[in-house]
KESEMAR-262799 format. One record per atom (N, C-alpha, C): residue number from 1; atom name; x, y, z. Coordinates in steps of 0.1 Angstrom, whole numbers. Each point is the difference from the previous one (the first is absolute). Layout:
BEGIN
 seq atom    c1    c2    c3
 NUM   CA     X     Y     Z
...
//
This chain:
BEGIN
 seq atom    c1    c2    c3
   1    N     8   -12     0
   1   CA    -8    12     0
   1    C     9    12     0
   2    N    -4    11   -11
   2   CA     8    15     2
   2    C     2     7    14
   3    N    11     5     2
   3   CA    -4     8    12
   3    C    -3    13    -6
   4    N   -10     5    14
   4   CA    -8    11     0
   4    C     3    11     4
   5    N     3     8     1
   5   CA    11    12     4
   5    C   -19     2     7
   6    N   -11    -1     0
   6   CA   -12    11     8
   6    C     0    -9    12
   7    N     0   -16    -2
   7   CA     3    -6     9
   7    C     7     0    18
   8    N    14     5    -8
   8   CA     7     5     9
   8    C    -8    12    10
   9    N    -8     9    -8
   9   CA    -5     8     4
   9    C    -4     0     9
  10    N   -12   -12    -5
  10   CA   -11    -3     9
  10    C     3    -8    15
  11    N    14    -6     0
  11   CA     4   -12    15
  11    C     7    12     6
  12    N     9    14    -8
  12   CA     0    12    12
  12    C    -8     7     6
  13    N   -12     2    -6
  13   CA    -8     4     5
  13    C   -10    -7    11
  14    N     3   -14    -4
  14   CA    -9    -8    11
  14    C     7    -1    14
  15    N    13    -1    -3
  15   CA    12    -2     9
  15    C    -3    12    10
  16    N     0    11    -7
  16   CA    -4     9     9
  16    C    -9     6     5
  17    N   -17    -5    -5
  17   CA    -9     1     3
  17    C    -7   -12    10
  18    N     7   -11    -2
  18   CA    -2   -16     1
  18    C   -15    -3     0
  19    N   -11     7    -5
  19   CA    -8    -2    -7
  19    C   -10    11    -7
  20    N    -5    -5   -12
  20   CA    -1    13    -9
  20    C   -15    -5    -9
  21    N    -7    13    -3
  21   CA   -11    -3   -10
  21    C     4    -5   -14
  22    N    -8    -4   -13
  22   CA     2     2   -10
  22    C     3    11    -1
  23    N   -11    13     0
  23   CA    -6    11    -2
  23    C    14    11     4
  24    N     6    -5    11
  24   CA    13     3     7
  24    C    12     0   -14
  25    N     2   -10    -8
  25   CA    10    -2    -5
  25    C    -4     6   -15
  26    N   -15     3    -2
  26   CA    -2    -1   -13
  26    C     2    19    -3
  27    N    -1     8    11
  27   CA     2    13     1
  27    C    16     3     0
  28    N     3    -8     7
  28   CA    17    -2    -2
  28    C     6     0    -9
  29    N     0   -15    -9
  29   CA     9    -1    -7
  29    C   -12     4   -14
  30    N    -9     7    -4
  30   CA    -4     6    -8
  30    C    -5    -9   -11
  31    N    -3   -13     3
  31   CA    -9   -13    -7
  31    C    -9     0     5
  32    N    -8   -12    -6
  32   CA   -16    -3     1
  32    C     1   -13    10
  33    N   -12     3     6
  33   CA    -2   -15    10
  33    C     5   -10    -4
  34    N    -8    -2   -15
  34   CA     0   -15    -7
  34    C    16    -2    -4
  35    N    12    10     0
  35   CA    13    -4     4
  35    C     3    -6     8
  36    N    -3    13    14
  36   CA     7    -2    13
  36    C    -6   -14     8
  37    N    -9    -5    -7
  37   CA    -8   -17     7
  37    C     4   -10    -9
  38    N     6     2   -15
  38   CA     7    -8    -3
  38    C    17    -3     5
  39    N     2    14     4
  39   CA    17     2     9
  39    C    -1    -3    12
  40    N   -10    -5    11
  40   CA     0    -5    12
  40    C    -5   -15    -1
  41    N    -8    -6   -15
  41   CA     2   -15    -1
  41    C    14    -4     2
  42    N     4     9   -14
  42   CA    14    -5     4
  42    C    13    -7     7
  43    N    -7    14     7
  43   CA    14     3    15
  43    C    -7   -14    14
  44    N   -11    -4    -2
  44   CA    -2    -3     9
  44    C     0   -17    -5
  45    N    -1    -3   -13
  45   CA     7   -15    -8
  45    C    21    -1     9
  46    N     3    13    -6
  46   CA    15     1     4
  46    C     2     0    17
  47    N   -11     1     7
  47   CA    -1     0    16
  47    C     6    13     5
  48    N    -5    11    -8
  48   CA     9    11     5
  48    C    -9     8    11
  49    N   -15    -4    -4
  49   CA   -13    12    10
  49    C   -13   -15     0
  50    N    -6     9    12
  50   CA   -12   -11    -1
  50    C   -11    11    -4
  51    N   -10    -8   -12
  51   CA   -11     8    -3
  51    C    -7     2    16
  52    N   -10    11    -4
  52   CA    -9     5     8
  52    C   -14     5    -4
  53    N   -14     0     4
  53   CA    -8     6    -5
  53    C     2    14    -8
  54    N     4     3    -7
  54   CA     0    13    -6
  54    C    18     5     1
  55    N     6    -9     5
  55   CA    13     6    -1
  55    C    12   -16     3
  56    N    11     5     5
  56   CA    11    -4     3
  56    C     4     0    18
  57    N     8   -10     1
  57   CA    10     2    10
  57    C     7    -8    -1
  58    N    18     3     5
  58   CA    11    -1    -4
  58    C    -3   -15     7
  59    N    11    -8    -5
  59   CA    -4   -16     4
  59    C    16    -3     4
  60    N     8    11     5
  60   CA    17    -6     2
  60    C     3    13     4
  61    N     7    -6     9
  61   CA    11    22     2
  61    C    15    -4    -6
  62    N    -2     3   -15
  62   CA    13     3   -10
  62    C    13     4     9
  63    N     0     4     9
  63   CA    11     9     4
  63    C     6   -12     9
  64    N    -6   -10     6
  64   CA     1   -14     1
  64    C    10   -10    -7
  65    N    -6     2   -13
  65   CA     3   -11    -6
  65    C    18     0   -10
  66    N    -1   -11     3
  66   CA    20    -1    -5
  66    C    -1   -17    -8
  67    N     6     5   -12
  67   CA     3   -12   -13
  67    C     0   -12     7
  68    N    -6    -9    -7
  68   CA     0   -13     3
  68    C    10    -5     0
  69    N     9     1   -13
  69   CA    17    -8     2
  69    C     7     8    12
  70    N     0    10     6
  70   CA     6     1    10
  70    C    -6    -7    13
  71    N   -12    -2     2
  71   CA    -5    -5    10
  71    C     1   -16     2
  72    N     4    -5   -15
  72   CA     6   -15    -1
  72    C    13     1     5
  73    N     9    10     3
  73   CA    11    -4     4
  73    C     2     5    16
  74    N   -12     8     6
  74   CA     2     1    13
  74    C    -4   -13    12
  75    N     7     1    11
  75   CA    -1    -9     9
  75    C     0   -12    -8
  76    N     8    -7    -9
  76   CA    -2   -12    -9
  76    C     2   -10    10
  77    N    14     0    11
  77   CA    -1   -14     8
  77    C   -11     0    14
  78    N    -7     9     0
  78   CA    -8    -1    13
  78    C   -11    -9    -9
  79    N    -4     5   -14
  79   CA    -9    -2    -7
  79    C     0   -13    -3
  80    N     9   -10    -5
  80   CA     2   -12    -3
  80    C     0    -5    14
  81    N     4    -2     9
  81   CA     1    -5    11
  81    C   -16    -3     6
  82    N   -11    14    -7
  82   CA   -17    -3     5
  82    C    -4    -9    -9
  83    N     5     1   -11
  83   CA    -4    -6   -12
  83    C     0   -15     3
  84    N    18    -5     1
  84   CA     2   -14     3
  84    C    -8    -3    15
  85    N    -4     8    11
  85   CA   -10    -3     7
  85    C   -15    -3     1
  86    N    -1     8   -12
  86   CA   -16     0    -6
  86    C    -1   -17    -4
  87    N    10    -1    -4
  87   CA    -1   -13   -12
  87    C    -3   -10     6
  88    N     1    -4    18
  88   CA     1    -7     8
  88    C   -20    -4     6
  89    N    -4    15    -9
  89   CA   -14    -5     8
  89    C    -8    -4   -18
  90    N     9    -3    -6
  90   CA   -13    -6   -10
  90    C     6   -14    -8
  91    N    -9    -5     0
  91   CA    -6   -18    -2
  91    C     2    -6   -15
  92    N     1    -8     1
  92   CA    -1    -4   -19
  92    C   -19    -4    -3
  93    N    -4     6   -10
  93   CA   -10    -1    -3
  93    C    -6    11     8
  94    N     6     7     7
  94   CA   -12    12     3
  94    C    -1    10   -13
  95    N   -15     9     5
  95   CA    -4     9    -8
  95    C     7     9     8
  96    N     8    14    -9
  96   CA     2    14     9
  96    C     4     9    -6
  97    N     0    13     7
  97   CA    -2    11   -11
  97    C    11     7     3
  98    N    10     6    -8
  98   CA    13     8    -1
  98    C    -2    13    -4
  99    N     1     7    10
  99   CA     2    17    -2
  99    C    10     4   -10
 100    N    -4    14    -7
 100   CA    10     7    -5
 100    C    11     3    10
 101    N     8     3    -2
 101   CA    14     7     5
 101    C    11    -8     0
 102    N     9     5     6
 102   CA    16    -3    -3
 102    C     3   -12    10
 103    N    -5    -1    13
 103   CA    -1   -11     9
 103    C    -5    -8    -7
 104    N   -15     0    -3
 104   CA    -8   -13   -10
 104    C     7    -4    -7
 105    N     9     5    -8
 105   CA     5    -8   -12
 105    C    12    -8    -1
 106    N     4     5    16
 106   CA    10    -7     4
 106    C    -6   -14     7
 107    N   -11     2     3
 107   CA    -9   -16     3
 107    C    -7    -8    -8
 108    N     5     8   -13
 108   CA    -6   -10   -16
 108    C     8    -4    -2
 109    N    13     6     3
 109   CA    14   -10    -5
 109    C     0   -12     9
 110    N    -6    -1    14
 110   CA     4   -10     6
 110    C   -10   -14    -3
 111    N    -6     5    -6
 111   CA   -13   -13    -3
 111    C    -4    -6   -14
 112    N    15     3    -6
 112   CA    -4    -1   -17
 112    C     3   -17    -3
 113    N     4    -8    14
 113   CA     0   -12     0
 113    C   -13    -8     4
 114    N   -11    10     2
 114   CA    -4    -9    12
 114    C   -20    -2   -12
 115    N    -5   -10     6
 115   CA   -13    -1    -9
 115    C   -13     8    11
 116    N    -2    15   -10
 116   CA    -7    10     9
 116    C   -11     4   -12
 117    N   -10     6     4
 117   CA   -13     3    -5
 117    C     5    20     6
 118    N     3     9    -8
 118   CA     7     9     4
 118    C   -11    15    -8
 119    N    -6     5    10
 119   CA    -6    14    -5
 119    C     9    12     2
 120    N     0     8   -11
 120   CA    10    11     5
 120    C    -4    14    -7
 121    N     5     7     1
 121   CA    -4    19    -5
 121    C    10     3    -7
 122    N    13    -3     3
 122   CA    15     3     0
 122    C     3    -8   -17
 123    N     7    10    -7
 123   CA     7    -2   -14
 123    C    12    -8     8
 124    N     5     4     3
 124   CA    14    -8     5
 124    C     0   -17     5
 125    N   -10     2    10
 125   CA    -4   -13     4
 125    C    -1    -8   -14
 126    N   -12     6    -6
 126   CA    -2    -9   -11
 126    C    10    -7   -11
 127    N    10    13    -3
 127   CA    11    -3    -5
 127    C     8   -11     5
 128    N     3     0    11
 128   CA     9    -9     9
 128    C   -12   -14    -1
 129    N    -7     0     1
 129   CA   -10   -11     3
 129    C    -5   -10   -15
 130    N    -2    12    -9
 130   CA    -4    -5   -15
 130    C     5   -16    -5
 131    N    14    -2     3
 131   CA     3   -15   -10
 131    C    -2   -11    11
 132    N    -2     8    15
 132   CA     3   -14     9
 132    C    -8   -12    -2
 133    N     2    -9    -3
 133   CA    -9   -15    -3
 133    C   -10    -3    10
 134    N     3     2    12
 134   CA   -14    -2    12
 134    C    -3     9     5
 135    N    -2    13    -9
 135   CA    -3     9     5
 135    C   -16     3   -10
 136    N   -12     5     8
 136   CA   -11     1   -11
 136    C    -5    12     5
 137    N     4    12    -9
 137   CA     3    15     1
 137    C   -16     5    -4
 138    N    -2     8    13
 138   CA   -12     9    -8
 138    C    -1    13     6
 139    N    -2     7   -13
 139   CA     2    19     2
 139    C   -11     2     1
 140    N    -2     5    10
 140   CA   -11    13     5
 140    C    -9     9    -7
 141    N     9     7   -12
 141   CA    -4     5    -9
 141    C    -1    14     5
 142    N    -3     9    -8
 142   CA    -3    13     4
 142    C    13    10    -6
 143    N    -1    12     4
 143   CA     7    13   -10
 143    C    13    -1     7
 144    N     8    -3    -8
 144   CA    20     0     7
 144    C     1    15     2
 145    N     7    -1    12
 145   CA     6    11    10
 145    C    12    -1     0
 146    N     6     7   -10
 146   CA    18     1    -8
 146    C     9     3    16
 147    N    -4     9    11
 147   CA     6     4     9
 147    C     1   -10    12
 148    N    -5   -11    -6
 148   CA    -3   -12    13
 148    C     1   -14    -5
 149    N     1    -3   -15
 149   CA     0   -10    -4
 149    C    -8   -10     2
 150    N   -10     8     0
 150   CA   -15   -10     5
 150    C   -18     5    -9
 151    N    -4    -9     2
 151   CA   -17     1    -4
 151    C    -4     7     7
 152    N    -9     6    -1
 152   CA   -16    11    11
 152    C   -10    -1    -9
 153    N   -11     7     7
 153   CA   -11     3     0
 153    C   -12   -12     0
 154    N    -9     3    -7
 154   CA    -9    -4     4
 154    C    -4   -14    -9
 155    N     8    -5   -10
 155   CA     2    -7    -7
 155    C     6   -13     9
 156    N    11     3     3
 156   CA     6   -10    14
 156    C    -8    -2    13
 157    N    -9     8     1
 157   CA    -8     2    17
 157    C    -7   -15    -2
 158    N   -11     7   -13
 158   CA    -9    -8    -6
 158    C     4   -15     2
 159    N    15     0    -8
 159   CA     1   -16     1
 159    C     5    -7    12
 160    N     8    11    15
 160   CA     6    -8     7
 160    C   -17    -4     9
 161    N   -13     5    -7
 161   CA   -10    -3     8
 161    C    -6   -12    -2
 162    N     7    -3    -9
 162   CA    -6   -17    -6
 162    C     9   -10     1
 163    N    17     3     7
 163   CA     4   -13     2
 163    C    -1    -5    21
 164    N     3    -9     1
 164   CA     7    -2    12
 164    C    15    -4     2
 165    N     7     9     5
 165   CA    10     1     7
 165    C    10     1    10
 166    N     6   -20     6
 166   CA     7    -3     6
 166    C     7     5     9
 167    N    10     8    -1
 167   CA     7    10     4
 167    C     3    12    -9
 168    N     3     9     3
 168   CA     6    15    -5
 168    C     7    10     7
 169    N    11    -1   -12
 169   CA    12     5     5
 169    C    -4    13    -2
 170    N     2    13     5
 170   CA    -2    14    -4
 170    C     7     6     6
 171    N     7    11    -7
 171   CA    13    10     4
 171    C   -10    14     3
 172    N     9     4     8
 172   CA    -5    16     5
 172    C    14    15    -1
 173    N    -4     5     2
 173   CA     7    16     1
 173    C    -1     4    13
 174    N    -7    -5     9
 174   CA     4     5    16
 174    C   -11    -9     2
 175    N     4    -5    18
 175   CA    -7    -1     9
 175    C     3    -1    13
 176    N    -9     1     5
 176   CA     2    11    14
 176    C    -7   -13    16
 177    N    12     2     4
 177   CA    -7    -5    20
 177    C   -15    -3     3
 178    N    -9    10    -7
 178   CA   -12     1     2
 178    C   -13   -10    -9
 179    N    14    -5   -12
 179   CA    -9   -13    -8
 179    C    -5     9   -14
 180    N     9    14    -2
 180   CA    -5     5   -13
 180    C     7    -3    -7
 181    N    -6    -4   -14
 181   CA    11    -5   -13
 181    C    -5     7   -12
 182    N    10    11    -2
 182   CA    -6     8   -13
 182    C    10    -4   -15
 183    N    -3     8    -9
 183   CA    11    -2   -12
 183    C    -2    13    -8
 184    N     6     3    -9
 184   CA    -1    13    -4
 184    C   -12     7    -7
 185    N    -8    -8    -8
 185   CA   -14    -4    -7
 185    C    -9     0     3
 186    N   -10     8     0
 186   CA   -13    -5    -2
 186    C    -6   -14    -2
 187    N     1     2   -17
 187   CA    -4    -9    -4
 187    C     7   -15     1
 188    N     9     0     0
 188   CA     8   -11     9
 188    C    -2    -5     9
 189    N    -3     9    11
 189   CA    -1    -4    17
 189    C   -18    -7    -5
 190    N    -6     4    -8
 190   CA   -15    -8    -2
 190    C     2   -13    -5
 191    N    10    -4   -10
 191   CA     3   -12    -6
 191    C     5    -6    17
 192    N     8     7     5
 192   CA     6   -11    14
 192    C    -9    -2     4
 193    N   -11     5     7
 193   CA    -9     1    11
 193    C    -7   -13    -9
 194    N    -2     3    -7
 194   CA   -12   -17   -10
 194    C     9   -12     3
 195    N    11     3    -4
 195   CA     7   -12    -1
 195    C     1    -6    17
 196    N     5     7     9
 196   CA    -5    -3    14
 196    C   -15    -9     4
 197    N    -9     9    -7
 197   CA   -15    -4     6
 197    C    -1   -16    -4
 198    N     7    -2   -11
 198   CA    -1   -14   -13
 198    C     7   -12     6
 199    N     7     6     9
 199   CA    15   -11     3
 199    C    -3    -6    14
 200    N     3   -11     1
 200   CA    -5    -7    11
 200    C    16     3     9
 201    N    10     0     2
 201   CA    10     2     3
 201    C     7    13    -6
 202    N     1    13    10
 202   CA     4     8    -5
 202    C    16    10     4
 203    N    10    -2    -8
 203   CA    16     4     2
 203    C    -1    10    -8
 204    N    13     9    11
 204   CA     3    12    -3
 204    C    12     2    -1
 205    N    10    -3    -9
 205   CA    16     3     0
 205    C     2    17    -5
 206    N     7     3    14
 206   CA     5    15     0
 206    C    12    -2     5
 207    N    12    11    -7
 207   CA    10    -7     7
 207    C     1    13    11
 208    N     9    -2    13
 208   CA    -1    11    11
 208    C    -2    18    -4
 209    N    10     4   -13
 209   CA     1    13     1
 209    C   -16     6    -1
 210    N    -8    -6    -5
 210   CA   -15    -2    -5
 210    C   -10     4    14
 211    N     7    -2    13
 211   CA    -6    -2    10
 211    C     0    13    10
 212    N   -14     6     5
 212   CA     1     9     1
 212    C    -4    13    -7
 213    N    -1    -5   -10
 213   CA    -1    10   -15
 213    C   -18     1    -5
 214    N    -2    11    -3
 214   CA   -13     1    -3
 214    C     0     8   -19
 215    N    -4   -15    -6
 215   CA    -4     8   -13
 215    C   -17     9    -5
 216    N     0    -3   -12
 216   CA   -10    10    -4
 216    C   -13    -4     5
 217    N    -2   -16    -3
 217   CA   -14    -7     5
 217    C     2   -11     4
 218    N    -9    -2    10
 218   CA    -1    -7     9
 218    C    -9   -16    -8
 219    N     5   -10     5
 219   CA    -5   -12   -12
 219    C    -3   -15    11
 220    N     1     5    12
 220   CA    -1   -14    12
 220    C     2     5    13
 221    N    -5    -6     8
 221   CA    -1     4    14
 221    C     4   -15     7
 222    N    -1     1    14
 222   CA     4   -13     6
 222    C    -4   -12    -1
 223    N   -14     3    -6
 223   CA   -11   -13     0
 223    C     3    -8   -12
 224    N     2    10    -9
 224   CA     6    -6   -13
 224    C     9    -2    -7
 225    N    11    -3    16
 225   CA    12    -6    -6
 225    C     7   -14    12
 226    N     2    -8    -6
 226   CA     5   -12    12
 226    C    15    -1     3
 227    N    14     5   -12
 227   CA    10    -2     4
 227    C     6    10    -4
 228    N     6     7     1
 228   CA    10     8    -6
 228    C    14    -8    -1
 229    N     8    -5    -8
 229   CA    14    -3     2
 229    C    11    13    -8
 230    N     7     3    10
 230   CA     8    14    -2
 230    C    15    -4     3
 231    N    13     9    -2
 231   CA    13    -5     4
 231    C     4     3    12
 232    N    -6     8     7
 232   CA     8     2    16
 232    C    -8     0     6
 233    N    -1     0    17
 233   CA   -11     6     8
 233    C     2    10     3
 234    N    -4     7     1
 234   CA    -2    16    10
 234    C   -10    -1     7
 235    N     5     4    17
 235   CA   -14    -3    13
 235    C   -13     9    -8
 236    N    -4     6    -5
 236   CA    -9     4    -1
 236    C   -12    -8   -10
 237    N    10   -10    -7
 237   CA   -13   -13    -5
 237    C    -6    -6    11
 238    N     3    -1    11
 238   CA    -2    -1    12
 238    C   -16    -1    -3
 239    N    -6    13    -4
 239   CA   -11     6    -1
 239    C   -11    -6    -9
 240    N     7    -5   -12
 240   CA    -5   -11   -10
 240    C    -3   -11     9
 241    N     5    -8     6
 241   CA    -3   -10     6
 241    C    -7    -6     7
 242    N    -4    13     8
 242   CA    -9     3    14
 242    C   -14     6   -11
 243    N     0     6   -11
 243   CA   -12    -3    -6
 243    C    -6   -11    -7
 244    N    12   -14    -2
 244   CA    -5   -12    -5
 244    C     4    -5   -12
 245    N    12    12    -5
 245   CA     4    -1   -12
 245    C    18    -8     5
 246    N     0   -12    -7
 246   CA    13    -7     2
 246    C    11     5    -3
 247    N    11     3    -1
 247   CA    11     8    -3
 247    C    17   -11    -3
 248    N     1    -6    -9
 248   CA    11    -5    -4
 248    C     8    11    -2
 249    N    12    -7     3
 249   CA    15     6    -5
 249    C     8   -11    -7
 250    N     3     4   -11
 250   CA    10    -9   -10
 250    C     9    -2     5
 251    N     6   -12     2
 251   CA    13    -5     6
 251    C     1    -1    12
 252    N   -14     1    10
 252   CA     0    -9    13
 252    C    -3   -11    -2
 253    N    -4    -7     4
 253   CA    -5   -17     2
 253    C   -12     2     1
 254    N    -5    -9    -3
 254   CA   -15    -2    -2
 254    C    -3    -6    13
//
């Protein structure tokens, strides 16, 4: 798809309105509605805003967000170490579902031996997963999110509402003492939150720096999560625990 130089326009202006009419943008950038509602399909296919009755609101705080290949090479050995821990709670012949992100796909590399029924959001995963012989891959479907390497909206909601799902792995952008687990998305943290409700067993690999941190939206609370496995402790998961949420650490003992 071309890029849009009015585009741009329109994610500064939401950014700093963080939510806005049509009627708002159509005075602005000096077009007609039937533009500015085909420029916020768009943006909101690309996961950049979530529609609204008569307008927009920003669906990510940009000022947030940093390249994906750089985020593949931060914390890499805390990351593999949750990963090869992750690996430990799933079965041959289970069903289960693999988040986007840079942790996840370090836990697709660990299972490309193993005979799995595997739902996932994540291009990478799929990539890493595509030739494995016992592996029986199925995509979610929905509009790719170039800044996350993953499916959204409502295309993938739809379908994670019609399978059932074993366990699920799902990566976050912060979580906090208190049992909050957000990620930088909107529309993302809605794809998690389904994938949660769907999953009979529900994991959360974050690795420690993650912890503590509050992103844009909020996507799970305590009830709707059973384990977290992370790379250190810090006393204040303390707090996780005593609400009922499990807390692994990679490379203690089981």
């Amino acid at each position: 798809m071309a890029h849009i130089p009015r585009h741009d326009q329109i994610l500064r202006i939401v950014s700093r309105l963080r939510t806005v009419t049509v009627q708002e943008l159509t005075e602005r950038l000096e077009v007609s509605e039937v533009t500015i509602r085909k420029d916020l399909t768009i943006l909101e296919e690309m996961g950049k805003i979530v529609r609204t009755r008569g307008g927009a609101l920003l669906a990510e705080d940009r000022a947030e967000m940093r390249d994906i290949h750089i985020r593949r090479e931060e914390h890499r050995d805390e990351k593999q170490r949750i990963a090869s821990r992750a690996r430990g709670f799933i079965s041959e012949e289970d069903t289960i579902f693999i988040d986007a992100g840079t942790t996840l796909t370090l836990l697709a590399l660990q299972i490309v031996e193993m005979n799995l029924r595997v739902v996932t959001d994540s291009l990478d995963a799929m990539n890493v997963l595509a030739d494995a012989p016992g592996i029986s891959l199925i995509s979610i479907g929905g509009n790719y999110r170039k800044d996350a390497g993953s499916f959204i909206g409502a295309t993938a909601i739809e379908t994670l509402g019609d399978l059932q799902i074993g366990s699920c792995f799902v990566g976050a952008t912060g979580f906090s003492a208190a049992g909050v687990f957000s990620s930088q998305n909107i529309i993302e943290s809605q794809m998690k939150s389904k994938v949660l409700e769907v999953s009979k067993r529900r994991i959360i690999l974050a690795d420690s720096s993650k912890f503590n941190k509050d992103a844009f939206s909020v996507f799970a609370r305590p009830s709707d999560v059973d384990i977290v496995i992370t790379d250190r402790w810090i006393d204040g998961m303390r707090g996780l625990q005593e609400l009922g949420v499990e807390v692994v650490v990679a490379g203690e003992a089981s």
